[in-house]
N, C-alpha and C positions, 0 to 999 in steps of 0.2 A: 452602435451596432456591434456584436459579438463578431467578435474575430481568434475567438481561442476559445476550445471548448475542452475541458476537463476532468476527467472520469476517473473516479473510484472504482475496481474491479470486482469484488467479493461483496456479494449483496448488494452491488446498483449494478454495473455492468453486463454481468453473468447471473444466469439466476439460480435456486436456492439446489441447481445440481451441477453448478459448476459453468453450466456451456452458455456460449454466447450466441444468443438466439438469430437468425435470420433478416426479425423485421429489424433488429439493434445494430445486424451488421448493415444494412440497406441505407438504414438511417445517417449512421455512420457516414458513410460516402457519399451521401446526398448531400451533407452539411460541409464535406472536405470539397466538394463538387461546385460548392457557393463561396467556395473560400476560408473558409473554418478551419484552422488547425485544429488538431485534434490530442490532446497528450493524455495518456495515461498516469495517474497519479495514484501511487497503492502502496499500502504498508508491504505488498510482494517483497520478494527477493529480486532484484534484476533477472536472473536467470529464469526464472515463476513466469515473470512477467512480458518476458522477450517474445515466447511464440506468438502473442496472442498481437502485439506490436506487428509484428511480422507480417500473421495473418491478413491486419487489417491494411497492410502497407503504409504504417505513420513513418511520416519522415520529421516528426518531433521527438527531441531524446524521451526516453521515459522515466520520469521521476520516483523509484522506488526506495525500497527501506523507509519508506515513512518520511522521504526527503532524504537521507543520508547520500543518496547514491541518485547519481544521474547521468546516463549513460545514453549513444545514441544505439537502437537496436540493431543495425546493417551492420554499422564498420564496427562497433563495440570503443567506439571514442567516448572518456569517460568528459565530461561538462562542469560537474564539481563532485568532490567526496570529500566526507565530514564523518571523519571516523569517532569509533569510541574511543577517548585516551585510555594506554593499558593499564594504568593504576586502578582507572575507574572501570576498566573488564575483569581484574581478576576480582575486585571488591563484590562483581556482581556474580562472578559465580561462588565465592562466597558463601553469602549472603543464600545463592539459590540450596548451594550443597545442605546447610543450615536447617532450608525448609522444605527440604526432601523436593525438590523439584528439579528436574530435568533440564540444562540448558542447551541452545542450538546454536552454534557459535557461524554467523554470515561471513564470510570471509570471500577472499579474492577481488580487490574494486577494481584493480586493472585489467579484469578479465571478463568471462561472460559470470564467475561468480562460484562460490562453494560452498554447502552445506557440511559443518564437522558438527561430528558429538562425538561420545565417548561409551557411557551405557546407557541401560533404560532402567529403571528400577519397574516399570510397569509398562512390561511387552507389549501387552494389550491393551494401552492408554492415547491420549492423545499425540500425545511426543512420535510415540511409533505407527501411528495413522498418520503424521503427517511426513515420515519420512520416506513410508511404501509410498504416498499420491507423491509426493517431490520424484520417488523411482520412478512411477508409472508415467507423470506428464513428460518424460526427460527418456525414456526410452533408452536407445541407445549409448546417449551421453548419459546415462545414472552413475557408471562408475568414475566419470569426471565433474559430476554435479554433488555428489554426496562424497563424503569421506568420514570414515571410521578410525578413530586414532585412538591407543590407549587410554590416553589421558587430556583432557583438555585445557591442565592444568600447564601443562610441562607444553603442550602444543605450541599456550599462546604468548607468545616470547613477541607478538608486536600488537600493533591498533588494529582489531575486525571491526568490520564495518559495522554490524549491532549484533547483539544479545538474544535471546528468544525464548521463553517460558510460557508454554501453555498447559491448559487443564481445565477443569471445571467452570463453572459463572464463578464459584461463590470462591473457590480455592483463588484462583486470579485476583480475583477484587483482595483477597485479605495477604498476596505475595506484593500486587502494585501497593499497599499503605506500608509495608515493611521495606518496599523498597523507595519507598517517596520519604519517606523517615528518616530511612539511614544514607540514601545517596544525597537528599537534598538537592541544589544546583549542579550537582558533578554531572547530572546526565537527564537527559528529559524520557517520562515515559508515555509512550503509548498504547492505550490499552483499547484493545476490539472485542467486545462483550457480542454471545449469543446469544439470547435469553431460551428460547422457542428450543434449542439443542442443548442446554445446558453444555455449554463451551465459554473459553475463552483465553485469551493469549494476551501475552503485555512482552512489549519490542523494546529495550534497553537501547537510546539511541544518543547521538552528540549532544550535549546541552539547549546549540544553537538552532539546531533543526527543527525542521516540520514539513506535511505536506502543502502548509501555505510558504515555507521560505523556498520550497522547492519547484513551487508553482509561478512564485514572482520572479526567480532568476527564468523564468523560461519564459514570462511574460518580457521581462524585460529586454533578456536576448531578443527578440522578435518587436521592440520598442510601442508596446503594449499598455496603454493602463488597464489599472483593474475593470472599469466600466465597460471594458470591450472583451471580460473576461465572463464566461459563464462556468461554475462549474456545480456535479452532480457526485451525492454520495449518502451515504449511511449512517455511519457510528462514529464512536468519539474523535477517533484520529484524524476525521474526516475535516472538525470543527475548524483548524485554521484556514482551511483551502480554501472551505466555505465563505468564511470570513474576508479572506482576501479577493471574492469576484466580484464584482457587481452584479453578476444575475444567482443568484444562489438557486439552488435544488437540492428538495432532498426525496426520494422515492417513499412509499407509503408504507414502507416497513422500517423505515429508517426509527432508530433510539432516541425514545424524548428527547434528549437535550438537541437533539440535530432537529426536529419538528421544530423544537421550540424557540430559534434560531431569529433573532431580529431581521425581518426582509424574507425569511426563507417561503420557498414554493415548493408545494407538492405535487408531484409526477405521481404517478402510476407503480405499482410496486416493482422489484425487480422480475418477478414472475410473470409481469402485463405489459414485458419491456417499456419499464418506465423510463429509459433513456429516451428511448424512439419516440415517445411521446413528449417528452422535455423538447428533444431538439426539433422537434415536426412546431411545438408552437414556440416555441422562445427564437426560432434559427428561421426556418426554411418557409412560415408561413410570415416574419419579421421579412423576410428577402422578398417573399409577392408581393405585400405589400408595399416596401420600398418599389421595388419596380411600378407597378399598378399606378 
């Protein structure tokens, strides 16, 4: 029987304008209502990731940075953090300056969380689109969630929690092989491809991490195996989480390799709230039946 149920936010959870739909939120609570914890598990920022926690009232930490950071969203108690070593942060900006791309350095773990950079070379690119949506979700708090510093060079004098470059599908895909090259083992990457937007971003994060190691310290806190573990998602970063549950899901827009998944099931796209349809049969019609 599923007793923890785990959700990717951008392209399964939310759909392709951001918001989290009604029947998703309904669902949601129906399945918390039968006993289901419920984690979110997202390459987000903690900080990205907290309102939406809040909103739904999870009282399980939320597993973000792709695993790196794990944090409870009420009291801001951090559960575990798995920084970048700083040898292996300045290497990656580096490497980024090198290839003309823009990095966004995550910082603050003991806190609700900070976005720094430094400049943009392309105002009008994705770098600087995702840092007005970071303003806009963040409202009020935008001049304690972002920060602008000269230099990010001179900034980062300790371990942020990850790295961040995005841009185009194809630019992305040809930064993650230069940086799987030359980082090797020093740092594991994750990369989230758009194809349909031509987008995409790759997460510079601990060696050790993932959003499956960051799913099994929460199964295990809550003394869990993976068989009682369902979880739902999309794209590549998605793959360990998947791996580690025993109900796997992936929505019907999710990237071949996530379709293509040994064990995986397909839900309803993110646009057809294809969570609310995952948890309605995997969860809630599982629970009539048991009763029945």
């Amino acid at each position: 029987m599923i007793r923890l149920l785990a959700l990717d936010l951008d392209g399964t959870l939310l759909n392709s304008l951001g918001e989290l739909s009604a029947r998703n939120t309904r669902a949601i609570a129906d399945a918390r209502a039968a006993g289901v914890r419920v984690a979110l598990v997202t390459g987000r920022r903690f900080r990205d990731a907290r309102p939406l926690a809040l909103k739904l009232g999870l009282d399980v930490p939320v597993v973000a940075h792709n695993g790196a950071l794990t944090k409870h969203a009420h009291t801001l108690e951090t559960v575990s953090a798995s920084l970048l070593p700083l040898e292996t942060a300045r290497e990656v900006l580096r490497l980024g300056r090198a290839h003309r791309a823009d990095p966004l350095v995550s910082d603050d773990p003991a806190g609700a969380g900070v976005l720094v950079y430094d400049h943009l070379r392309d105002t009008g690119g994705p770098v600087a689109e995702y840092i007005e949506w970071s303003r806009h979700i963040h409202g009020d708090e935008a001049e304690r969630a972002i920060l602008h510093v000269p230099s990010l060079e001179d900034y980062l004098d300790h371990a942020p929690v990850h790295i961040t470059f995005s841009g185009t599908y194809a630019g992305i895909e040809r930064l993650s092989a230069v940086f799987g090259e030359e980082l090797g083992t020093r740092a594991k990457l994750m990369t989230t491809l758009y194809p349909s937007i031509d987008f995409g971003l790759v997460d510079v994060i601990h060696p050790d991490v993932s959003k499956g190691t960051g799913l099994a310290a929460v199964a295990a806190e809550h003394k869990l195996t993976p068989a009682e573990v369902m979880a739902v998602g999309d794209n590549h970063n998605d793959v360990e989480m998947l791996e580690f549950a025993g109900t796997r899901v992936a929505v019907a827009n999710a990237e071949p390799r996530v379709l293509s998944l040994e064990g995986i099931n397909v839900t309803d796209s993110n646009d057809e709230d294809g969570v609310a349809s995952a948890i309605e049969k995997f969860i809630l019609e599982a629970e009539t039946t048991t009763k029945g």
